[in-house]
PDB file of N, CA, C and O in Angstrom:
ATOM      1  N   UNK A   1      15.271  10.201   8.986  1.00  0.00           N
ATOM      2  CA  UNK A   1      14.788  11.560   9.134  1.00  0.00           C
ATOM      3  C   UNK A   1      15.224  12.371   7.905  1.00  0.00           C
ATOM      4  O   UNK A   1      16.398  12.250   7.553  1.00  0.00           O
ATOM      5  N   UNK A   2      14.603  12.991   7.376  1.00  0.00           N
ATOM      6  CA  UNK A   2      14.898  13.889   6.230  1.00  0.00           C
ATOM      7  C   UNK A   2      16.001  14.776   6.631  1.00  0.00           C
ATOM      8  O   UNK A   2      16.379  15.191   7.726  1.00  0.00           O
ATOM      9  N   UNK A   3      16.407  14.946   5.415  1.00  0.00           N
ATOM     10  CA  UNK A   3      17.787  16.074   5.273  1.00  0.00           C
ATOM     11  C   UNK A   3      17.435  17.803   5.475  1.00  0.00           C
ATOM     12  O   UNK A   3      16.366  18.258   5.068  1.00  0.00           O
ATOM     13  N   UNK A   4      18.296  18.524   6.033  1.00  0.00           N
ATOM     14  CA  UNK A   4      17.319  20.072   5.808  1.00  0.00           C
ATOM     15  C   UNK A   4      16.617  20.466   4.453  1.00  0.00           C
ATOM     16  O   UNK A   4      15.477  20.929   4.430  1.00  0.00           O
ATOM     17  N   UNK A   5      17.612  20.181   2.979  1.00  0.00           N
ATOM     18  CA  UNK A   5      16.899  20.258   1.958  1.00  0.00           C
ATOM     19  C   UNK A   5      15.658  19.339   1.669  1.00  0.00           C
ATOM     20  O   UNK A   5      15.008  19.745   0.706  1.00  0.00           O
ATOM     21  N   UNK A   6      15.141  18.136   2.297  1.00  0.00           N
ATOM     22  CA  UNK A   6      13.937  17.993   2.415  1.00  0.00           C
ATOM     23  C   UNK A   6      12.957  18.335   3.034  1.00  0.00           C
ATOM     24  O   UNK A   6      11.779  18.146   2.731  1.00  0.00           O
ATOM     25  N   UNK A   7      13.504  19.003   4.189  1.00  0.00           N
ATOM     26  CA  UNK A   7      12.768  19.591   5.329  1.00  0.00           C
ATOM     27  C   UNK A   7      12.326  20.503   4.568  1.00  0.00           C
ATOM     28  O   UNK A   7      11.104  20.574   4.439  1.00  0.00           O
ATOM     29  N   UNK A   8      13.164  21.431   3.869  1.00  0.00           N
ATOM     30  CA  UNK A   8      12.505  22.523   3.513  1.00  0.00           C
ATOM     31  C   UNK A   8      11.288  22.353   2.348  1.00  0.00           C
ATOM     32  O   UNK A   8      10.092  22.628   2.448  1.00  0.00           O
ATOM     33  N   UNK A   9      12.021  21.815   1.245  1.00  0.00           N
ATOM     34  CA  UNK A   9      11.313  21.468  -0.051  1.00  0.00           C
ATOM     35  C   UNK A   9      10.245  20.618   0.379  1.00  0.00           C
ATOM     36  O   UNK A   9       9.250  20.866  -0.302  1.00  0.00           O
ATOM     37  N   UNK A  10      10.044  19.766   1.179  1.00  0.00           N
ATOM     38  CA  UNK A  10       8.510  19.095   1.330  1.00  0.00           C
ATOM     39  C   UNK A  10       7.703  19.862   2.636  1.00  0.00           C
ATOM     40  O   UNK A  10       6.599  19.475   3.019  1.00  0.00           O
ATOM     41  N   UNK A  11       8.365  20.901   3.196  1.00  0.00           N
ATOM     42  CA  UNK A  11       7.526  21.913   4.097  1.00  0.00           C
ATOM     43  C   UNK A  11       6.928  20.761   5.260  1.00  0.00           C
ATOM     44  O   UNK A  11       5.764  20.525   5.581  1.00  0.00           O
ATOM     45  N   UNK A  12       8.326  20.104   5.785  1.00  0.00           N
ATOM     46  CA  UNK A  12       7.944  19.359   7.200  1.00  0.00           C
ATOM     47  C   UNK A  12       8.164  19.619   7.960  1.00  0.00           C
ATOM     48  O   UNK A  12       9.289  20.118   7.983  1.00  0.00           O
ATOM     49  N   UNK A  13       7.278  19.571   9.559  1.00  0.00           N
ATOM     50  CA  UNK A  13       7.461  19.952  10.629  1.00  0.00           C
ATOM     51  C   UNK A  13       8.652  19.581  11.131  1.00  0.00           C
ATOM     52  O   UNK A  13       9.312  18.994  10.274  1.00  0.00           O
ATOM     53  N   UNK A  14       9.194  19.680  12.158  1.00  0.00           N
ATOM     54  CA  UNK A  14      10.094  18.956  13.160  1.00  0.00           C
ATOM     55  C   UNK A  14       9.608  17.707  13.741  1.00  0.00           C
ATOM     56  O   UNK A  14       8.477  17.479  14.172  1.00  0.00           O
ATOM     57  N   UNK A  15      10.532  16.997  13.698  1.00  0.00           N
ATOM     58  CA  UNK A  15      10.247  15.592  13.844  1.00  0.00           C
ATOM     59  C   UNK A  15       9.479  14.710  13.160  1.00  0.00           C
ATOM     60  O   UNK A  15       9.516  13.527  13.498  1.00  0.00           O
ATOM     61  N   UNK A  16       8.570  15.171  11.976  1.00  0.00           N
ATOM     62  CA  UNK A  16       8.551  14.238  10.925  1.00  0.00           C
ATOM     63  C   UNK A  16       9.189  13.714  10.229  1.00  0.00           C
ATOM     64  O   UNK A  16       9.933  14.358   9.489  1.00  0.00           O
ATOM     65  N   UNK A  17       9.127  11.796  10.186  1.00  0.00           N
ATOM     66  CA  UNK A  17      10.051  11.028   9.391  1.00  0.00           C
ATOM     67  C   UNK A  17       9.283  11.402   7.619  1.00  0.00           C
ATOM     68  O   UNK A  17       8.282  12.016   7.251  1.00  0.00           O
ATOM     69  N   UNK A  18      10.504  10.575   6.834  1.00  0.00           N
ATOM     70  CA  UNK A  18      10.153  10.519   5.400  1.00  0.00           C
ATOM     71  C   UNK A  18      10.520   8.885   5.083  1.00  0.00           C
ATOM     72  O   UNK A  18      11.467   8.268   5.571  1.00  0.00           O
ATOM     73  N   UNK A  19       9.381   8.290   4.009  1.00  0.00           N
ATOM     74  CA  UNK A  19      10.029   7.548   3.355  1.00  0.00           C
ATOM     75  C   UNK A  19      10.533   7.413   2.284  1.00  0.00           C
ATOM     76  O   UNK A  19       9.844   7.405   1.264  1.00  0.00           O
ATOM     77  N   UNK A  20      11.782   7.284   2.265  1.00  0.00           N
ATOM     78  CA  UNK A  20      12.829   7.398   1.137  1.00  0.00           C
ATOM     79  C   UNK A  20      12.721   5.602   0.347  1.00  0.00           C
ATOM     80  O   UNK A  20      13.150   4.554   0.830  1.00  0.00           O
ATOM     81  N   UNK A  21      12.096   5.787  -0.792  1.00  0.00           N
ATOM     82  CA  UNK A  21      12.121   4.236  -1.962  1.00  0.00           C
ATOM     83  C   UNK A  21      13.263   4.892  -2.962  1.00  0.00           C
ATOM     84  O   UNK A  21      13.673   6.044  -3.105  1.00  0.00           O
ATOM     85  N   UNK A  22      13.530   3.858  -3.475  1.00  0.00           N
ATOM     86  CA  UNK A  22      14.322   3.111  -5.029  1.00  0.00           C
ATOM     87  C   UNK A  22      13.157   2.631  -5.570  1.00  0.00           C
ATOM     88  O   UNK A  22      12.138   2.698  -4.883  1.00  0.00           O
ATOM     89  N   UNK A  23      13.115   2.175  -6.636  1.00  0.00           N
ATOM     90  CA  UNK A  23      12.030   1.327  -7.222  1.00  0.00           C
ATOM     91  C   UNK A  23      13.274   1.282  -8.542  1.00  0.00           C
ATOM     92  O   UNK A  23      13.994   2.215  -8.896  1.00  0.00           O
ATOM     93  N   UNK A  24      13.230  -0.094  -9.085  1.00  0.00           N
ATOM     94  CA  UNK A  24      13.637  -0.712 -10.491  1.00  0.00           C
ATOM     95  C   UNK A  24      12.823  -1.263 -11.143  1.00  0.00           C
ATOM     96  O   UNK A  24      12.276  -2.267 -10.686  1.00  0.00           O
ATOM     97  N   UNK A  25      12.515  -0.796 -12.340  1.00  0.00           N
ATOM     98  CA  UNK A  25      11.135  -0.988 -13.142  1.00  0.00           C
ATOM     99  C   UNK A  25      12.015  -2.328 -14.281  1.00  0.00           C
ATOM    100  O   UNK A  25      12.932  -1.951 -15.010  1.00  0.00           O
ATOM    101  N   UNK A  26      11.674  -3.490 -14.273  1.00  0.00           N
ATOM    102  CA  UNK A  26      12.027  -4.735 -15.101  1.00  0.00           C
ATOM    103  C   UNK A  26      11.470  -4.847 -16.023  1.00  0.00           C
ATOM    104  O   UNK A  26      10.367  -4.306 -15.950  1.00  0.00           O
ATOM    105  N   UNK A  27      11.693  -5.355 -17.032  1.00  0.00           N
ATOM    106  CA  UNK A  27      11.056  -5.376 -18.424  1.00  0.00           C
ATOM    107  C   UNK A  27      10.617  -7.117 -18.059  1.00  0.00           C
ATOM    108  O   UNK A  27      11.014  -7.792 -17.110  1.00  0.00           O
ATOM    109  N   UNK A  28       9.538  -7.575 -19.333  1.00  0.00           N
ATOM    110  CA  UNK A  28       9.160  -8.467 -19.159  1.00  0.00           C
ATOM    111  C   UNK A  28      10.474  -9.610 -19.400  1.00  0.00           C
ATOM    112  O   UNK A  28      10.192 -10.752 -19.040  1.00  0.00           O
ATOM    113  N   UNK A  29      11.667  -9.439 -19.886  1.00  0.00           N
ATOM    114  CA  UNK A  29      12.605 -10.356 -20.211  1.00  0.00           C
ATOM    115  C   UNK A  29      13.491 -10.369 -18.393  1.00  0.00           C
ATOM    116  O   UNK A  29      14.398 -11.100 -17.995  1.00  0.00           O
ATOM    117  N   UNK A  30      12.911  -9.502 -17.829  1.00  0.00           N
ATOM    118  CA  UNK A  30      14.286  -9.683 -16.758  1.00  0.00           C
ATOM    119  C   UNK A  30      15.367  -8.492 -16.187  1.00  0.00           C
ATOM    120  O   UNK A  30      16.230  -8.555 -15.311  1.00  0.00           O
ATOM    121  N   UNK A  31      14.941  -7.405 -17.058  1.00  0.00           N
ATOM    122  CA  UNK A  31      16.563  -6.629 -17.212  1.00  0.00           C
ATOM    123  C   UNK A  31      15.265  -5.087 -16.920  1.00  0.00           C
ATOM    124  O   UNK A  31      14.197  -4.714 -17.405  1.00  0.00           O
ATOM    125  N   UNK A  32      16.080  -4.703 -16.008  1.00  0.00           N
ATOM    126  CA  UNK A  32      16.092  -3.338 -15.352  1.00  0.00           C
ATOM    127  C   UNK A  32      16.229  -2.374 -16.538  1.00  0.00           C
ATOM    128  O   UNK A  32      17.123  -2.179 -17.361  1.00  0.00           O
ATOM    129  N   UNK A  33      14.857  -1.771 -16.298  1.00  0.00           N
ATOM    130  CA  UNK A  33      14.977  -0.385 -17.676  1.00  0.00           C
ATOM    131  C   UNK A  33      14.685   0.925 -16.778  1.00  0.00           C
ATOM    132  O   UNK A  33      14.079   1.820 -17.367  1.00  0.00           O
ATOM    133  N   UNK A  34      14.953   1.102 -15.750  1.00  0.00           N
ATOM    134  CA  UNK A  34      14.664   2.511 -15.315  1.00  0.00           C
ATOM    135  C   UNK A  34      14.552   2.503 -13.568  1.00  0.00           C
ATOM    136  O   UNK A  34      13.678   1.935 -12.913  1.00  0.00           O
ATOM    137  N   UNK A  35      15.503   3.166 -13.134  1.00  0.00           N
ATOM    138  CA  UNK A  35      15.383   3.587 -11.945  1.00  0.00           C
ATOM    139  C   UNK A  35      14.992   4.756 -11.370  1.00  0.00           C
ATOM    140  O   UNK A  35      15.477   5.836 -11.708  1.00  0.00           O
ATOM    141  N   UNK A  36      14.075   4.627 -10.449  1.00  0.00           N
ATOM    142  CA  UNK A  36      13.336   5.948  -9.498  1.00  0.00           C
ATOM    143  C   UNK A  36      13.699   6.208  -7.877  1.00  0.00           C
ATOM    144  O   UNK A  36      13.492   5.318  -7.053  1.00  0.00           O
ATOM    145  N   UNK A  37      14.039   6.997  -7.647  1.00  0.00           N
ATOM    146  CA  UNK A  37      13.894   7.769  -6.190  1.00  0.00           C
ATOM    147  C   UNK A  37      13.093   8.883  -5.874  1.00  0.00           C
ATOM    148  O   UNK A  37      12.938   9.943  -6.480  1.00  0.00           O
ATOM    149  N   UNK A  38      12.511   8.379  -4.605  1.00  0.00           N
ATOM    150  CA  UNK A  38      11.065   9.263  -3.918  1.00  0.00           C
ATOM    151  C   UNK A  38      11.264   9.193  -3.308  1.00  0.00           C
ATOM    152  O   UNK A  38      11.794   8.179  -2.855  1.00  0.00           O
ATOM    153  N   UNK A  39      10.896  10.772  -2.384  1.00  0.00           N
ATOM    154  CA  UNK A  39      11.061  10.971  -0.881  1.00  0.00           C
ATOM    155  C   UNK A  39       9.728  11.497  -0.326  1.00  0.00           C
ATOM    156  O   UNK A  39       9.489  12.693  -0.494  1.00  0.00           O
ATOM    157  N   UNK A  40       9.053  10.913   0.162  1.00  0.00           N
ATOM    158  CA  UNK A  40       7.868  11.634   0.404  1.00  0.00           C
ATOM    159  C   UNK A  40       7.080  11.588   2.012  1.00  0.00           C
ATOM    160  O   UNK A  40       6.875  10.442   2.412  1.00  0.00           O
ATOM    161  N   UNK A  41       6.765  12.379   2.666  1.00  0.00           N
ATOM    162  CA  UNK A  41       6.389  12.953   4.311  1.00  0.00           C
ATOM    163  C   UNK A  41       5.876  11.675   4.680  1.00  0.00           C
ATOM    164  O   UNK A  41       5.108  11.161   3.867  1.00  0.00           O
ATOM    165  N   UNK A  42       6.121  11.071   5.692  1.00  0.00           N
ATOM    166  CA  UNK A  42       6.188   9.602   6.448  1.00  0.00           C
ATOM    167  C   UNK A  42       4.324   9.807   6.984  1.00  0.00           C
ATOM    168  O   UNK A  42       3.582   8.838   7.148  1.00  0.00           O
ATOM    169  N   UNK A  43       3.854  11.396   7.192  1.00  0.00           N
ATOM    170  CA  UNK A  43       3.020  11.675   8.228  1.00  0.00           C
ATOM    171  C   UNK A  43       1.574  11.263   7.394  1.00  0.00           C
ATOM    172  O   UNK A  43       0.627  10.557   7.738  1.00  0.00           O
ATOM    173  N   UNK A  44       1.895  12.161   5.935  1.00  0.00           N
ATOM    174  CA  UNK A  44       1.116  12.150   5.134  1.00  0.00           C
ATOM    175  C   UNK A  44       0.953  11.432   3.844  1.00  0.00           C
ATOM    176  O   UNK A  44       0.354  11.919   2.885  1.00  0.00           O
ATOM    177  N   UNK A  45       1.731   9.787   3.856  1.00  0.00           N
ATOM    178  CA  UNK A  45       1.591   8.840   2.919  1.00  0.00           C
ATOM    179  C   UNK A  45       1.944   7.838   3.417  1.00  0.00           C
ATOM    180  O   UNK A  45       2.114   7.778   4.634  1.00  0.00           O
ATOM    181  N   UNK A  46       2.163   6.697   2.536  1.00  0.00           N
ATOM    182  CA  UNK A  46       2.080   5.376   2.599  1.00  0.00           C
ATOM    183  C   UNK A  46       2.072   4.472   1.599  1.00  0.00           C
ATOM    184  O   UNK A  46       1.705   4.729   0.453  1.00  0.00           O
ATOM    185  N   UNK A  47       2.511   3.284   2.028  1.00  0.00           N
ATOM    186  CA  UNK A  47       2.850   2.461   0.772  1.00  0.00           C
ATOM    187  C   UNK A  47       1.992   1.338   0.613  1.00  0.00           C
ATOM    188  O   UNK A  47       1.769   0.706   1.645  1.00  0.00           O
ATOM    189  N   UNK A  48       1.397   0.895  -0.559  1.00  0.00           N
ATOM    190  CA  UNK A  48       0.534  -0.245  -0.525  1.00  0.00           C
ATOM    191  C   UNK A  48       0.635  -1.161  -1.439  1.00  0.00           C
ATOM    192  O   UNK A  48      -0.197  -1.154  -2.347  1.00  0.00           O
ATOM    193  N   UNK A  49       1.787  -2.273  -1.412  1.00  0.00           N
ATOM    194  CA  UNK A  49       1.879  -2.870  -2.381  1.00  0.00           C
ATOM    195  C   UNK A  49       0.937  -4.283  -2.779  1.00  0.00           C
ATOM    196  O   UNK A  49       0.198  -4.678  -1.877  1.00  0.00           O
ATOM    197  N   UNK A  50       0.932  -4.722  -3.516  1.00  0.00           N
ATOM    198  CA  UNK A  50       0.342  -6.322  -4.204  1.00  0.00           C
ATOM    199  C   UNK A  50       1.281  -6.791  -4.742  1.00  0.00           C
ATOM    200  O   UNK A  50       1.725  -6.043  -5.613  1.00  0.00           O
ATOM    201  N   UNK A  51       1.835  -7.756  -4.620  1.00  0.00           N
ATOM    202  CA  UNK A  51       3.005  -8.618  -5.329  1.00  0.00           C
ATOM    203  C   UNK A  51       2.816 -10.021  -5.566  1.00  0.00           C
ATOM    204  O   UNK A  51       2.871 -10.851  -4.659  1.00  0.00           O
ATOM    205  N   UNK A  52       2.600 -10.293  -6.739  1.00  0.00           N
ATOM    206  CA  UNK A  52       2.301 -12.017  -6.917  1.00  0.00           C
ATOM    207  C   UNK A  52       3.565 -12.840  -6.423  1.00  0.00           C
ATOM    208  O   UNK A  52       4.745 -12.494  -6.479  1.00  0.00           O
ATOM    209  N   UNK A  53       2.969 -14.128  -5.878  1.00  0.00           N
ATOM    210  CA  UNK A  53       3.915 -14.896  -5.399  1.00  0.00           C
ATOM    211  C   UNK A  53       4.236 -16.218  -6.331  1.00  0.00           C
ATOM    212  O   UNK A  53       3.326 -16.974  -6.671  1.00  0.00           O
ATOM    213  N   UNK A  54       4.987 -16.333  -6.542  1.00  0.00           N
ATOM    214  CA  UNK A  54       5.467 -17.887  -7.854  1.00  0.00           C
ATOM    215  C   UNK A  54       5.168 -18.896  -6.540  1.00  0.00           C
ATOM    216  O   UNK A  54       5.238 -18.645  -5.337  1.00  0.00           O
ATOM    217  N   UNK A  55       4.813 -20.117  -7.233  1.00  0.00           N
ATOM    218  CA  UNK A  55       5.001 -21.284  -6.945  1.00  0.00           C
ATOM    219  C   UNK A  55       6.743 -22.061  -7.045  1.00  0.00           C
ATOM    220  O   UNK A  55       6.909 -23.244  -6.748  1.00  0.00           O
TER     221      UNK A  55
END
Protein backbone atom coordinates (compact mmCIF):
# COMPACT_ATOMS: atom_id res chain seq x y z
CA UNK A 1 0.00 0.00 0.00
CA UNK A 2 1.49 3.35 -0.68
CA UNK A 3 2.99 5.64 1.88
CA UNK A 4 0.92 9.03 2.73
CA UNK A 5 3.61 10.87 0.62
CA UNK A 6 2.49 8.72 -2.24
CA UNK A 7 -0.95 8.94 -1.48
CA UNK A 8 -0.71 12.38 -1.81
CA UNK A 9 1.78 12.99 -4.75
CA UNK A 10 0.07 10.34 -7.08
CA UNK A 11 -3.58 11.73 -5.91
CA UNK A 12 -4.86 8.07 -4.75
CA UNK A 13 -7.97 7.15 -3.42
CA UNK A 14 -8.19 5.08 -0.25
CA UNK A 15 -7.46 1.75 -0.65
CA UNK A 16 -5.62 1.83 -3.78
CA UNK A 17 -2.52 -0.45 -4.03
CA UNK A 18 0.80 0.81 -5.93
CA UNK A 19 3.36 -0.99 -7.74
CA UNK A 20 6.61 -0.26 -6.43
CA UNK A 21 9.74 -1.75 -9.27
CA UNK A 22 13.67 -1.52 -9.12
CA UNK A 23 14.78 -2.11 -12.53
CA UNK A 24 18.87 -2.59 -13.20
CA UNK A 25 19.69 -1.63 -16.63
CA UNK A 26 22.99 -4.19 -17.73
CA UNK A 27 25.27 -3.31 -20.26
CA UNK A 28 25.92 -5.73 -22.99
CA UNK A 29 29.22 -7.08 -21.03
CA UNK A 30 27.20 -8.01 -17.82
CA UNK A 31 27.68 -5.13 -15.34
CA UNK A 32 24.84 -2.95 -14.05
CA UNK A 33 25.01 0.75 -15.34
CA UNK A 34 22.01 2.36 -13.78
CA UNK A 35 19.41 1.86 -11.32
CA UNK A 36 15.60 3.00 -11.33
CA UNK A 37 12.70 3.20 -8.86
CA UNK A 38 8.93 3.65 -9.82
CA UNK A 39 5.98 3.89 -7.98
CA UNK A 40 3.06 4.03 -9.92
CA UNK A 41 -1.20 3.58 -9.03
CA UNK A 42 -1.78 -0.35 -9.04
CA UNK A 43 -5.56 0.85 -10.38
CA UNK A 44 -4.34 2.66 -13.32
CA UNK A 45 -1.22 0.62 -14.78
CA UNK A 46 0.50 -2.39 -15.38
CA UNK A 47 3.35 -4.25 -16.31
CA UNK A 48 4.07 -6.07 -19.56
CA UNK A 49 7.14 -7.68 -19.94
CA UNK A 50 8.95 -9.96 -22.96
CA UNK A 51 12.03 -11.63 -21.80
CA UNK A 52 14.08 -13.99 -23.99
CA UNK A 53 14.77 -17.29 -22.63
CA UNK A 54 18.54 -18.98 -23.21
CA UNK A 55 18.78 -22.42 -24.03
Amino acid sequence: MPSPDETRGLAIPDGVPVVDVFHTGIDQDGQPFEVTHFVMRADLNGLDYNMPVED
